[in-house]
C-alpha atoms as a printed R data frame, in Angstrom:
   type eleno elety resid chain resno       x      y       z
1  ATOM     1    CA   UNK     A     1 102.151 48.990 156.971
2  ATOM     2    CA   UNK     A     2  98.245 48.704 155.510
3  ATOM     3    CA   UNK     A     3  95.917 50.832 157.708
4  ATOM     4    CA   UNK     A     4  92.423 50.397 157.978
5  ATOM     5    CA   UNK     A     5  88.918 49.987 159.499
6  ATOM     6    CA   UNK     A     6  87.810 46.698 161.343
7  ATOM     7    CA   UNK     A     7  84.533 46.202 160.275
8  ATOM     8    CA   UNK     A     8  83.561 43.111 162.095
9  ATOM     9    CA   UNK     A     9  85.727 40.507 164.221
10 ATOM    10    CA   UNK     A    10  84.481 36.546 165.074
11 ATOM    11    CA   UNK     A    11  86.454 33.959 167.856
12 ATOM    12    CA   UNK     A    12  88.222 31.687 165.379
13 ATOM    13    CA   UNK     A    13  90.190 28.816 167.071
14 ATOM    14    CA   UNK     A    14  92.680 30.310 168.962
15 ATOM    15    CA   UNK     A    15  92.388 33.349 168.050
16 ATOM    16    CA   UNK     A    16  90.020 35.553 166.198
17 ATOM    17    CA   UNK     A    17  89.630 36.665 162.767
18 ATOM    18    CA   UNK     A    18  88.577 40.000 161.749
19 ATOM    19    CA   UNK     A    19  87.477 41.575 158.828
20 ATOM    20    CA   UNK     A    20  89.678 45.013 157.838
21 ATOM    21    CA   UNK     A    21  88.224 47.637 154.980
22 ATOM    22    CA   UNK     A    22  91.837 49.095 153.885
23 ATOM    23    CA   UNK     A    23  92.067 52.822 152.755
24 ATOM    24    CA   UNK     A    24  91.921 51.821 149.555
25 ATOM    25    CA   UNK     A    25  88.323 50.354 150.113
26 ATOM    26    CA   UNK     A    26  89.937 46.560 149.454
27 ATOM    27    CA   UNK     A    27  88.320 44.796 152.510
28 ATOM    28    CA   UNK     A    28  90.735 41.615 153.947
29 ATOM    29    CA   UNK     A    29  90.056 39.202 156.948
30 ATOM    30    CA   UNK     A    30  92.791 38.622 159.197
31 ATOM    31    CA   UNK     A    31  93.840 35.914 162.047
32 ATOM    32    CA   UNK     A    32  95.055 37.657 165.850
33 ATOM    33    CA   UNK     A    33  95.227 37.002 168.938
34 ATOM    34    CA   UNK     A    34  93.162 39.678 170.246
35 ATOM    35    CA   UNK     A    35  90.886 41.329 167.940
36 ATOM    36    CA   UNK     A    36  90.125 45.380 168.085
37 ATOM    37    CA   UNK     A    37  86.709 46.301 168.332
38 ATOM    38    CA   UNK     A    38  84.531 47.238 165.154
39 ATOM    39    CA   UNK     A    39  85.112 50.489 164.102
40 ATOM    40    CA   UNK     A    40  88.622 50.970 165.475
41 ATOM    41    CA   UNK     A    41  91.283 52.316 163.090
42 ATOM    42    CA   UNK     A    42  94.406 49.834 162.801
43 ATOM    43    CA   UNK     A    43  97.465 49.477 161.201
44 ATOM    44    CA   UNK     A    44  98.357 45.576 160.074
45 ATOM    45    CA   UNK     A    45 101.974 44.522 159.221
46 ATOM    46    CA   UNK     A    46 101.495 41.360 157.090
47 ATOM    47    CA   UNK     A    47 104.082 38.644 157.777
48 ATOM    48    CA   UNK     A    48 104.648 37.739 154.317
49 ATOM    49    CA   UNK     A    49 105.457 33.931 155.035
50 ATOM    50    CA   UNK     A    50 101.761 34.096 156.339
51 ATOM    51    CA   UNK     A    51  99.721 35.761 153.541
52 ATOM    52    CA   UNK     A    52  97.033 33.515 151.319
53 ATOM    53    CA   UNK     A    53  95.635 35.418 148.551
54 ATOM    54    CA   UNK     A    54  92.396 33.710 147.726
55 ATOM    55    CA   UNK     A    55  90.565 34.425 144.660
56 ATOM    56    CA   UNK     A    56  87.201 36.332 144.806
C-alpha cells in the first residue's frame, strides 16, 4: 500500500483525478471515483494492470 497526502483533486470524466504527495515526497496523480478532500491522509493500492509511468 503507498500512503500519502492529497494535495489537490479536479472532476476528470467520470471520475476525478487527484494529485497524492507520497511519504517519500514523490508526488503522483491518480484517477477515482470519489476523490478525498485536500489535505486528507490516504492509503492507494495501485492496480498494477492500471499504472502509466510517464516520464518527467
Amino acid at each position: 500500500m503507498l500512503r500519502g497526502t492529497v494535495l489537490d483533486s479536479s472532476y476528470f470524466g467520470a471520475g476525478s483525478q487527484m494529485r497524492v504527495r507520497l511519504q517519500n515526497g514523490t508526488e503522483i496523480q491518480v484517477q477515482v471515483a470519489e476523490p478525498s478532500p485536500a489535505g486528507s491522509e490516504i492509503g492507494l493500492i495501485p492496480e498494477t494492470s492500471m499504472l502509466h509511468v510517464l516520464a518527467d
